[in-house]
C-alpha positions in Angstrom: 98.1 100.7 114.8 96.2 99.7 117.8 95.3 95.9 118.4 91.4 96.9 117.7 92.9 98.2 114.0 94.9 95.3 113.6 92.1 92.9 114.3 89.6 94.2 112.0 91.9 94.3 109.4 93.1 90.9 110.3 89.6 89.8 110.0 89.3 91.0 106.7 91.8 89.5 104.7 92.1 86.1 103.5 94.2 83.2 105.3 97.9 83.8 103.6 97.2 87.6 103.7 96.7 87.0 108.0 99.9 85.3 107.8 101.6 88.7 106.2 100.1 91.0 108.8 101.1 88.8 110.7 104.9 88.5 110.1 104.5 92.4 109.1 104.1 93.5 113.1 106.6 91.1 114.1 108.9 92.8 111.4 107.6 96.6 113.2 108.2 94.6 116.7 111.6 94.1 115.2 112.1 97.3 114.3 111.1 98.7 117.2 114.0 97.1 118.9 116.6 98.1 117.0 115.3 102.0 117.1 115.5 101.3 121.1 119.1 100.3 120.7 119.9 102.7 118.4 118.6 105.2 121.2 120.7 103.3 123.9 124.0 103.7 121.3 122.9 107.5 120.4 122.9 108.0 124.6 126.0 106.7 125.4 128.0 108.4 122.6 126.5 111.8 123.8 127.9 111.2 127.4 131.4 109.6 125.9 131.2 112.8 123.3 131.0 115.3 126.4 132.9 113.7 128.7 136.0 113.7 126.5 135.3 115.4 123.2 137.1 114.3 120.3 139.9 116.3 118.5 139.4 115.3 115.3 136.9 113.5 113.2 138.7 110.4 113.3 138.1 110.7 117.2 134.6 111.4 116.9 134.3 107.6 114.2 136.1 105.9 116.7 133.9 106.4 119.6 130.7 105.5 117.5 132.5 102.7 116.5 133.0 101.7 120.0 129.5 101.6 120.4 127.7 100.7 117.3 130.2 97.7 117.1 129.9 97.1 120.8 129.6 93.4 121.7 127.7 94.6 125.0 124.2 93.1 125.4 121.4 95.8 125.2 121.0 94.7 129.4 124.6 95.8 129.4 124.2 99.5 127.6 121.1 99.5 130.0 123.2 99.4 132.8 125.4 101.8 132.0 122.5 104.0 130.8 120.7 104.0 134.5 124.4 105.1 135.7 124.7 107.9 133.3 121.7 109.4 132.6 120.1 108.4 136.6 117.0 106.9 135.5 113.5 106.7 137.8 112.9 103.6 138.9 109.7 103.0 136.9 111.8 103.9 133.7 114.5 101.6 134.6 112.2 98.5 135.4 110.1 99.1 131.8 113.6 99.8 130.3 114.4 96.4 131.6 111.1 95.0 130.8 111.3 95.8 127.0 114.7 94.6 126.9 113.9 90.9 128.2 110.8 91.1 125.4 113.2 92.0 123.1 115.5 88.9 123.8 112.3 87.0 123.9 110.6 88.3 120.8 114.2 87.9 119.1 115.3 84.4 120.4 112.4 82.2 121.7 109.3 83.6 120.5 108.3 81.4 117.6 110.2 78.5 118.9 107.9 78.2 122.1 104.8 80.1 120.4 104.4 78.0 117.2 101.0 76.2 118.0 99.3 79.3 118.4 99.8 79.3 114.2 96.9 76.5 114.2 94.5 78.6 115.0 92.7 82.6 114.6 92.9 82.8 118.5 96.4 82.0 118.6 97.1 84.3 115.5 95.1 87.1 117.1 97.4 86.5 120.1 100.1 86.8 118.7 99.2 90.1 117.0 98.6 91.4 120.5 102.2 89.9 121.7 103.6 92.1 118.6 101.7 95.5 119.1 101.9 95.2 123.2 105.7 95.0 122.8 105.5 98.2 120.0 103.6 100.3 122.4 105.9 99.5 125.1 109.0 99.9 123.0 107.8 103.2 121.6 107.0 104.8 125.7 110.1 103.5 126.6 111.9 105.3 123.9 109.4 107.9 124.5 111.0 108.2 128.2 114.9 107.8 127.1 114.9 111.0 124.4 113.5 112.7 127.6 116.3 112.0 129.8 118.4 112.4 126.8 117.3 115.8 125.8 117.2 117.1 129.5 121.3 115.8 129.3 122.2 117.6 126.0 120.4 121.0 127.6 123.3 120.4 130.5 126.1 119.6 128.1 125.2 122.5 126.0 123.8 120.2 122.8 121.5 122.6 121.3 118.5 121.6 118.7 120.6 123.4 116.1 123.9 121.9 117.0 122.5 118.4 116.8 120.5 119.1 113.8 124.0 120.3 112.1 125.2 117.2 113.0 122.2 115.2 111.6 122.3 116.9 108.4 126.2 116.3 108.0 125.6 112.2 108.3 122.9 112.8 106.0 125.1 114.1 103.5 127.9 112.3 104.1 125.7 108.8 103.7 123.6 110.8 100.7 127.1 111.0 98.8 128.0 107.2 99.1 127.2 104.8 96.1 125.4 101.9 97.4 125.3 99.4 94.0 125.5 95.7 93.9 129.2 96.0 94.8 127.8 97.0 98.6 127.8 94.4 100.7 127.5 95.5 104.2 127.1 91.7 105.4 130.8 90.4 104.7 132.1 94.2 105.3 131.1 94.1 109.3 132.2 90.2 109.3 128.6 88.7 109.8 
């Protein structure tokens, strides 16, 4: 959605259905994120994975554990992804760039940004905050699978290899019962 779609449409809808829209690309903004770290995780794996590949599935858990339960900062995985993977400078600062909006969008944003709520000006800023920081999000991750697919054509990672691996989490997750005993919150101690 570009900020011009998301104005008309916020333009159209009534005051509590602005809020929504609202809240609704600060949610994608949110998401956004967390597909960017997911990216950073899926990045550093690949180089651990080649590096030292694991002799057994209960290798190959353990490093993703490392990482997906890492209590490095995304600036932290950033760093060792501009060692690793030798980014351009450009990439590097708007790999940066996204990650201090990130923090910002994640820790401060409504906190220092709640009188813009009082009016459609503020709202419609907002809205721009939130998409800017999508579109940035999504080139960024944009230029990362790029540097990422370039590294698994050097380690020998083919489309078909990581597909095969795709489709074996996908089963493997199909085949778990999620029910209301699943309670993924108190299981990973948050």
């Amino acid at each position: 959605m570009t900020y011009q779609e998301a104005i008309a449409d916020y333009d159209s809808k009534s005051d509590e259905d602005k809020i929504i829209l609202l809240y609704a690309l600060y949610g994608r903004a949110m998401y956004r994120a967390q597909v960017l770290e997911q990216q950073a995780v899926n990045m550093l794996v690949v180089d651990k994975i080649f590096k030292n590949p694991p002799k057994n599935h209960e290798e190959y858990m353990t490093i993703w554990d490392q990482y997906d339960y890492s209590k490095n900062t995304l600036g932290a995985k950033a760093k060792e992804i501009n060692a690793v993977y030798a980014l351009s400078e450009p990439d590097s600062i708007a790999f940066n760039r996204v990650i201090t909006l990130r923090n910002h969008l994640t820790h401060n944003y409504f906190r220092f940004n709640d009188n813009l709520f009082y009016s459609d000006a503020g709202k419609k800023q907002m809205i721009k905050d939130f998409i800017d920081f999508i579109d940035l999000s999504e080139t960024v991750d944009d230029r990362l699978m790029s540097y990422m697919e370039h590294y698994n054509e050097k380690a020998g990672l083919t489309n078909a290899r990581m597909e095969e691996l795709l489709r074996r989490a996908k089963k493997e997750w199909g085949e778990k019962e999620i029910d209301e005993t699943y309670d993924y919150m108190s299981k990973n101690n948050y």
